[in-house]
Residue, then its C-alpha position, 0 to 999 in steps of 0.5 A: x500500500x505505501x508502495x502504491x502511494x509513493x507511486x502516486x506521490x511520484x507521478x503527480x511531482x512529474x507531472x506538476x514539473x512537466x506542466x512548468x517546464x512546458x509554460x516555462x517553455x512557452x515563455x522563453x521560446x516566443x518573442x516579447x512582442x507578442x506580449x498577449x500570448x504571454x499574459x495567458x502564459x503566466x495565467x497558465x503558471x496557476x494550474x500547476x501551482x494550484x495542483x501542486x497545492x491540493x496535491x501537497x498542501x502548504x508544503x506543495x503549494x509554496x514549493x510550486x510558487x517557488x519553483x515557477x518563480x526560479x523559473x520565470x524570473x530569468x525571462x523578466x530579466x533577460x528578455x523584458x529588460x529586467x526594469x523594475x517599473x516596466x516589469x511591474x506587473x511581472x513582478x506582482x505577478x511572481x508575488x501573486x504566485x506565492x500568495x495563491x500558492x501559500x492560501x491554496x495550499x492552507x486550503x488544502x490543508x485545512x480540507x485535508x484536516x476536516x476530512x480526516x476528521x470526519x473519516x474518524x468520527x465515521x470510523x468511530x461510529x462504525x465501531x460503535x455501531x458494531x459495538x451496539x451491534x454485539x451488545x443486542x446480539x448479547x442481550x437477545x442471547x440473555x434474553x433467550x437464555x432466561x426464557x430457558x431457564x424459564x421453561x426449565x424452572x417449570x419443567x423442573x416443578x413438573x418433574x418434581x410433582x411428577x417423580x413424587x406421584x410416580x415413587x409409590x406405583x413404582x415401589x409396587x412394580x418393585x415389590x411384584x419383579x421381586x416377588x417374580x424374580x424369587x418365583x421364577x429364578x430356576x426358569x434359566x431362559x426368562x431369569x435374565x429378562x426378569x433380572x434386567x427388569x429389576x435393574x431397570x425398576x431400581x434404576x427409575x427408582x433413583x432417577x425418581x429419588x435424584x430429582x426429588x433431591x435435587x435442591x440437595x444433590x451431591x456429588x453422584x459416587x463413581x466406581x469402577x464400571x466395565x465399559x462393555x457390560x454397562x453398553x451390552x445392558x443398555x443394548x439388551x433394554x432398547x433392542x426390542x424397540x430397535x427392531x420394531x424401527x428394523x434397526x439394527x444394534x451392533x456392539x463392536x469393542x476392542x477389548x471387552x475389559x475396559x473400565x472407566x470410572x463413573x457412576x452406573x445410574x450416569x452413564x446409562x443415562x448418557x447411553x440411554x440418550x444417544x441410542x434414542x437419539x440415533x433411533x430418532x434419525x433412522x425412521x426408516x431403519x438403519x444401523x447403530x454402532x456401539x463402540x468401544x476403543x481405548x488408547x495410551x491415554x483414553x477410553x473413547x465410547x462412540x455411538x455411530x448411525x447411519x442416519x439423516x445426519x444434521x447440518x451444520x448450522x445445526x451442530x453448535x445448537x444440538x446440545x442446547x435444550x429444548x432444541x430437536x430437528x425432529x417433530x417428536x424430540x423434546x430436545x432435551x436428551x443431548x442437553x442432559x448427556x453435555x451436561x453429565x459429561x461437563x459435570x464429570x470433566x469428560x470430553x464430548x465430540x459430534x461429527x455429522x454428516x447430511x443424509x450419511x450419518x452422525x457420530x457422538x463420542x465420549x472421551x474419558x481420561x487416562x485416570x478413568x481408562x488405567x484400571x489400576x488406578x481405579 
C-alpha cells in the first residue's frame, strides 16, 4: 500500500514539473512582442501551482510558487529588460504566485484536516455501531437464555410433582419383579429378562429419588464400571424397540475389559440418550454402532448411525435444550448427556454428516481408562 502511494506521490511531482517546464517553455521560446500570448502564459503558471497545492498542501503549494518563480524570473530579466517599473506587473505577478500558492495550499490543508476528521468520527461510529451491534446480539442471547431457564424452572416443578406421584406405583412394580424374580429364578431362559427388569425398576427408582433431591444433590459416587457390560445392558433394554424401527444394534469393542470410572445410574443415562437419539434419525431403519476403543491415554465410547445426519448450522445448537430437528424430540436428551459429561470433566465430540450419518463420542481420561488406578 505505501508502495502504491509513493507511486502516486511520484507521478503527480512529474507531472506538476512537466506542466512548468512546458509554460516555462512557452515563455522563453516566443518573442516579447507578442506580449498577449504571454499574459495567458503566466495565467497558465496557476494550474500547476494550484495542483501542486491540493496535491501537497502548504508544503506543495509554496514549493510550486517557488519553483515557477526560479523559473520565470530569468525571462523578466533577460528578455523584458529586467526594469523594475516596466516589469511591474511581472513582478506582482511572481508575488501573486506565492500568495495563491501559500492560501491554496492552507486550503488544502485545512480540507485535508476536516476530512480526516470526519473519516474518524465515521470510523468511530462504525465501531460503535458494531459495538451496539454485539451488545443486542448479547442481550437477545440473555434474553433467550432466561426464557430457558424459564421453561426449565417449570419443567423442573413438573418433574418434581411428577417423580413424587410416580415413587409409590413404582415401589409396587418393585415389590411384584421381586416377588417374580424369587418365583421364577430356576426358569434359566426368562431369569435374565426378569433380572434386567429389576435393574431397570431400581434404576427409575433413583432417577425418581435424584430429582426429588435435587435442591440437595451431591456429588453422584463413581466406581469402577466395565465399559462393555454397562453398553451390552443398555443394548439388551432398547433392542426390542430397535427392531420394531428394523434397526439394527451392533456392539463392536476392542477389548471387552475396559473400565472407566463413573457412576452406573450416569452413564446409562448418557447411553440411554444417544441410542434414542440415533433411533430418532433412522425412521426408516438403519444401523447403530456401539463402540468401544481405548488408547495410551483414553477410553473413547462412540455411538455411530447411519442416519439423516444434521447440518451444520445445526451442530453448535444440538446440545442446547429444548432444541430437536425432529417433530417428536423434546430436545432435551443431548442437553442432559453435555451436561453429565461437563459435570464429570469428560470430553464430548459430534461429527455429522447430511443424509450419511452422525457420530457422538465420549472421551474419558487416562485416570478413568488405567484400571489400576481405579
Amino acid at each position: 500500500m505505501e508502495e502504491k502511494t509513493k507511486e502516486k506521490k511520484t507521478i503527480w511531482m512529474l507531472f506538476i514539473g512537466l506542466l512548468i517546464a512546458m509554460v516555462a517553455a512557452l515563455h522563453y521560446t516566443t518573442p516579447t512582442k507578442l506580449h498577449h500570448f504571454h499574459e495567458l502564459y503566466r495565467a497558465l503558471f496557476y494550474l500547476p501551482i494550484i495542483l501542486s497545492a491540493f496535491r501537497f498542501q502548504l508544503k506543495g503549494g509554496i514549493t510550486a510558487a517557488f519553483a515557477v518563480i526560479a523559473i520565470y524570473l530569468p525571462h523578466v530579466v533577460f528578455q523584458w529588460g529586467g526594469d523594475f517599473l516596466y516589469n511591474f506587473s511581472r513582478f506582482l505577478e511572481m508575488l501573486m504566485y506565492l500568495v495563491i500558492g501559500t492560501v491554496a495550499g492552507l486550503f488544502a490543508q485545512r480540507e485535508s484536516a476536516e476530512r480526516k476528521k470526519y473519516q474518524q468520527a465515521a470510523l468511530e461510529l462504525k465501531t460503535s455501531y458494531h459495538q451496539l451491534q454485539k451488545q443486542s446480539e448479547k442481550i437477545t442471547e440473555i434474553e433467550d437464555r432466561l426464557r430457558t431457564s424459564e421453561r426449565l424452572s417449570i419443567l423442573g416443578e413438573l418433574a418434581a410433582t411428577l417423580a413424587h406421584e410416580v415413587r409409590n406405583p413404582l415401589g409396587a412394580i418393585w415389590g411384584v419383579v421381586e416377588i417374580l424374580n424369587d418365583e421364577y429364578k430356576s426358569m434359566d431362559r426368562n431369569s435374565e429378562f426378569l433380572d434386567l427388569l429389576n435393574n431397570e425398576v431400581k434404576r427409575l427408582d433413583q432417577v425418581v429419588e435424584n430429582y426429588l433431591m435435587l435442591g440437595r444433590r451431591s456429588d453422584a459416587i463413581a466406581t469402577k464400571c466395565n465399559l462393555f457390560d454397562l453398553a451390552h445392558s443398555v443394548v439388551l433394554l432398547l433392542t426390542h424397540k430397535a427392531r420394531k424401527q428394523n434397526v439394527k444394534l451392533n456392539l463392536s469393542f476392542s477389548n471387552k475389559n475396559l473400565y472407566i470410572l463413573s457412576n452406573e445410574l450416569q452413564f446409562q443415562q448418557i447411553l440411554i440418550n444417544l441410542i434414542l437419539n440415533s433411533l430418532t434419525a433412522l425412521p426408516k431403519g438403519g444401523e447403530i454402532e456401539i463402540k468401544g476403543e481405548a488408547s495410551d491415554h483414553s477410553v473413547r465410547l462412540s455411538v455411530v448411525d447411519n442416519g439423516k445426519g444434521i447440518a451444520p448450522e445445526n451442530l453448535s445448537e444440538v446440545f442446547k435444550p429444548f432444541f430437536s430437528t425432529s417433530e417428536t424430540g423434546t430436545g432435551l436428551g443431548l442437553s442432559i448427556v453435555k451436561r453429565i459429561v461437563e459435570q464429570n470433566k469428560w470430553k464430548l465430540d459430534i461429527q455429522s454428516t447430511v443424509n450419511h450419518g452422525t457420530t457422538v463420542a465420549i472421551v474419558f481420561p487416562a485416570e478413568s481408562a488405567d484400571e489400576s488406578k481405579i
